[in-house]
C-alpha positions, 0 to 999 in steps of 0.5 A, a space after each residue: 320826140 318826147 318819151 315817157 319815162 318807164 315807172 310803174 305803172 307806165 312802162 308798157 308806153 316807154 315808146 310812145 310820146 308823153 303827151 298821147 300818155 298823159 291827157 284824157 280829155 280835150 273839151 274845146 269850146 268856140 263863141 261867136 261872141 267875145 266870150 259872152 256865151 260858149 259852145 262846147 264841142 267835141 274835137 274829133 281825131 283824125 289822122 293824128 290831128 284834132 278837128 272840129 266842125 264851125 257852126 257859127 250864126 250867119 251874122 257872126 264876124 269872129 270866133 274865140 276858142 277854148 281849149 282844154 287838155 285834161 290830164 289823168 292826174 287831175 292836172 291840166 291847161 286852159 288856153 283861150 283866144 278871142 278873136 281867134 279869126 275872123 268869118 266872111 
């Protein structure tokens, strides 16, 4: 298990996992298209897991995704994967 460093301002979390500290914002993104065009989605948190609802067109064979952690120093990572599955 990771944990936070006590500092200054953070000393209150010294308990909990760095990363439940450190990021803000999750935007994800899916496209049902290669990439061509996306469409942004808010992940949910349920149960210490992230979830998201697929509402792709009928006609749609794959889906990427993108995923973003913000963190609230400005910071942060973008991970893209097209074709991450496919749909039947």
């Amino acid at each position: 298990m990771f944990r936070q460093r006590p500092g200054k301002d953070d000393d209150r979390y010294g308990d909990r996992p760095r990363w439940s500290d450190s990021i803000h914002g999750q935007p994800y993104g899916q496209s049902y298209d290669d990439g061509a065009t996306w469409q942004r989605q808010d992940l949910k948190e349920k149960k210490g897991t992230w979830q998201v609802a697929l509402k792709g067109p009928d006609r749609a064979e794959f889906v990427s995704i993108r995923v973003t952690a913000e963190q609230r120093n400005g910071g942060g990572v973008t991970q893209t994967v097209t074709r991450a599955f496919g749909l039947r």
